[in-house]
C-alpha positions in Angstrom: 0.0 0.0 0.0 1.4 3.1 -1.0 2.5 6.0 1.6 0.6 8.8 1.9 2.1 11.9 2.2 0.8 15.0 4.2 1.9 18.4 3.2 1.7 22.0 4.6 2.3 24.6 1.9 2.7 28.1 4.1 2.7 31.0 1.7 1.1 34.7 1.7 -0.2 33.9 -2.2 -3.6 32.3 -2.6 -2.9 31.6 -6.8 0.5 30.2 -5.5 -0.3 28.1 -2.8 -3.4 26.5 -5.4 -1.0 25.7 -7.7 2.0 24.0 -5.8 -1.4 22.1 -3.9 -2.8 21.1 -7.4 0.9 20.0 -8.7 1.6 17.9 -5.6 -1.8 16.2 -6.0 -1.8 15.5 -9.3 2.1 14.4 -9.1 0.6 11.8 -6.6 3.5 13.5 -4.5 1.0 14.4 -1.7 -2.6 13.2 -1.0 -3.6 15.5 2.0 -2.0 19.1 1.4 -3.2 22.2 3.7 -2.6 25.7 2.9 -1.7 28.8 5.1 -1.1 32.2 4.7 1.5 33.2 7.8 4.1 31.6 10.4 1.2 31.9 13.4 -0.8 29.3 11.6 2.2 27.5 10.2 3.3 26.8 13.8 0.1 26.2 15.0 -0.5 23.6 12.7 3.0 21.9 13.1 2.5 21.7 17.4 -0.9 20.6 16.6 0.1 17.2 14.2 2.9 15.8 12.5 3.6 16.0 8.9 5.4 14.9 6.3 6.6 17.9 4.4 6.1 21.7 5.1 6.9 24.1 2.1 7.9 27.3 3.5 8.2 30.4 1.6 10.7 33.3 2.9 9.0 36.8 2.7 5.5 35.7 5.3 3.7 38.6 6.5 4.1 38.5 10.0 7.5 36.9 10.4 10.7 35.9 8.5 11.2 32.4 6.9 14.1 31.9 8.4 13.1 32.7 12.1 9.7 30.4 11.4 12.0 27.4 10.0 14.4 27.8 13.4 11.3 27.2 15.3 9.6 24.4 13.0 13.1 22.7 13.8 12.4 23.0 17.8 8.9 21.9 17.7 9.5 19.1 15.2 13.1 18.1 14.8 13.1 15.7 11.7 10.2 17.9 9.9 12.0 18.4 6.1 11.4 22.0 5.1 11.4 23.0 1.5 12.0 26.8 1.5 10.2 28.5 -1.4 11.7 32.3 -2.4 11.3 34.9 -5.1 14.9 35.9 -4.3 18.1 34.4 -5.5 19.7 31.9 -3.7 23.0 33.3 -2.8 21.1 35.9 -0.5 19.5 33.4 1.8 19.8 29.5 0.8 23.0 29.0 2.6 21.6 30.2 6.0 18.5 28.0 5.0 20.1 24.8 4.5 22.4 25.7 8.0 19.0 26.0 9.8 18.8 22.8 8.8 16.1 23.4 5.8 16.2 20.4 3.4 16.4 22.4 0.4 15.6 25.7 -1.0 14.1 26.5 -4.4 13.2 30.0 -6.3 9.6 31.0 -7.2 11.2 31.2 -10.7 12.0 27.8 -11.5 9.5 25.3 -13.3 7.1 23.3 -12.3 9.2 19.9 -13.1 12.0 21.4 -10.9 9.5 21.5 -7.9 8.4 17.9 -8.3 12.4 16.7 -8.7 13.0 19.1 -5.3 9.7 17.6 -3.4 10.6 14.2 -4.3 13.8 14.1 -3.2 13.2 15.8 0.1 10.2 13.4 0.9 12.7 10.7 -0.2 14.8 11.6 2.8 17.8 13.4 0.8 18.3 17.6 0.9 17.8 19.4 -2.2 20.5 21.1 -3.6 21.0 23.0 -6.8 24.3 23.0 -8.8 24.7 26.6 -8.2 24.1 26.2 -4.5 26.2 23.3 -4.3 29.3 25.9 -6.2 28.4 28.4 -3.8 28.5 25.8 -0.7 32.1 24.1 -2.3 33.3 28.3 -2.3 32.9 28.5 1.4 35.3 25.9 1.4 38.0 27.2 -0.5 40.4 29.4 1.4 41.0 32.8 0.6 37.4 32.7 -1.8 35.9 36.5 -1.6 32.2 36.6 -0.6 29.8 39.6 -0.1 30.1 41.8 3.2 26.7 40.6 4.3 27.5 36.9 3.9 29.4 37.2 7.2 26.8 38.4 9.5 25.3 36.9 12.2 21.3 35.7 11.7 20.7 38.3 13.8 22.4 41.1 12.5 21.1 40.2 9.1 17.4 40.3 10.8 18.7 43.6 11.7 20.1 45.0 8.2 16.7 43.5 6.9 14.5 45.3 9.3 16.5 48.7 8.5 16.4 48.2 5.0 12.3 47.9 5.3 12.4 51.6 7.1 12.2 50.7 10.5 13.3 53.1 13.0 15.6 51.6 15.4 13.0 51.8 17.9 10.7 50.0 15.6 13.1 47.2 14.8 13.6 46.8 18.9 9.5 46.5 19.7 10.0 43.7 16.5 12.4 41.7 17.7 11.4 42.2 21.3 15.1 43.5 22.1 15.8 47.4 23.6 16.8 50.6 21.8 20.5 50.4 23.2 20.7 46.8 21.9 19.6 47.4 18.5 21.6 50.4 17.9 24.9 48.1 19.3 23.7 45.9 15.9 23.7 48.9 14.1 27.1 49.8 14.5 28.5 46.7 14.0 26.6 46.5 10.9 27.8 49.8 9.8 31.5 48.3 11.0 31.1 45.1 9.1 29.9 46.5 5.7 32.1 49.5 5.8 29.2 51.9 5.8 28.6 55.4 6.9 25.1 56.2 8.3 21.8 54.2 8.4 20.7 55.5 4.9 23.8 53.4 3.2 22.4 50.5 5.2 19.1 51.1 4.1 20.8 51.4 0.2 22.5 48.2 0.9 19.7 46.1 1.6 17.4 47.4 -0.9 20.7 46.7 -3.7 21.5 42.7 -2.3 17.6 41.8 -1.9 17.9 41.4 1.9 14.4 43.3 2.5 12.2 40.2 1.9 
């Protein structure tokens, strides 16, 4: 008797949510697949039962992919989570896949390329593009350059993300439930680490890299 899959498909887009459902369904990848719009449901749903795949997109309304996958991960360990993004990979899949993600795909790719990356994560195996997989052998290789950003802490990119938006530092502190004196402490280490002179060039500098999602 064959498996049955169950899938949870977390996404802000009600056209694109349908269609990854219908795909899955028709693919016979997934029999039972449940759609959501933000990470409050998302992690509602994952304390509530287990499941056998979660596709998580990136940019949710009410709080970062990343964060949401680092807390999927506490509340359900061997969860795989496919991370779905409009952006390219060299901004975000690397920290994805160190969260522990079991792959990360663009919202540009076809629809064949999502049924190769949902198979082999249900199979049990991480999905991994070959330019992911060059940019993953480059971290390897001494002395290879790599973008300012790319050496940032998680939370100092939550940081440069939450600037780049047009938060206020007081705004980014009340969103990541941290104080003024802290978040301006990430601000100068951010203005230290990319070699920037006021909070406008960080603002310029997230906008020009796609970190704002």
């Amino acid at each position: 008797m064959p498996i049955k899959y169950k899938c949870l498909i977390i996404d802000d887009h009600p056209l694109l949510r349908k269609g990854i459902k219908d795909l899955l369904i028709e693919e016979g990848l997934c029999q039972i697949v449940v759609e959501a719009a933000c990470a409050e449901v998302a992690l509602t749903a994952v304390r509530r039962e287990p499941w056998d795949l979660l596709i998580l997109d990136i940019a949710l309304p009410d709080k970062h992919g990343l964060e949401v996958l680092k807390e999927v991960k506490l509340l359900r360990r061997t969860l795989p989570v496919l991370m779905l993004s409009l952006y390219p990979e060299r901004e975000f899949a690397l920290r994805a896949i160190k969260a522990s993600a079991a792959g990360y795909i663009t919202k540009d790719q076809t629809p064949v390329e999502l049924v190769t990356a949902v198979r082999q994560v249900l199979s049990g195996r991480r999905y991994i593009t070959p330019s992911l997989a060059d940019q993953m052998a480059d971290l390897l290789d001494v002395g290879q350059s790599a973008t300012l950003h790319e050496t940032l802490s998680d939370r100092e990119m939550e940081v440069l993300r939450l600037l780049g938006q047009g938060r206020t530092i007081s705004g980014v502190a009340v969103d990541l439930a941290l104080s003024v004196k802290t978040i301006s402490t990430y601000r100068s280490r951010l203005l230290e680490k990319l070699r920037l002179g006021t909070t406008a060039d960080l603002v310029r500098y997230a906008i020009e890299h796609h970190l704002t999602v």
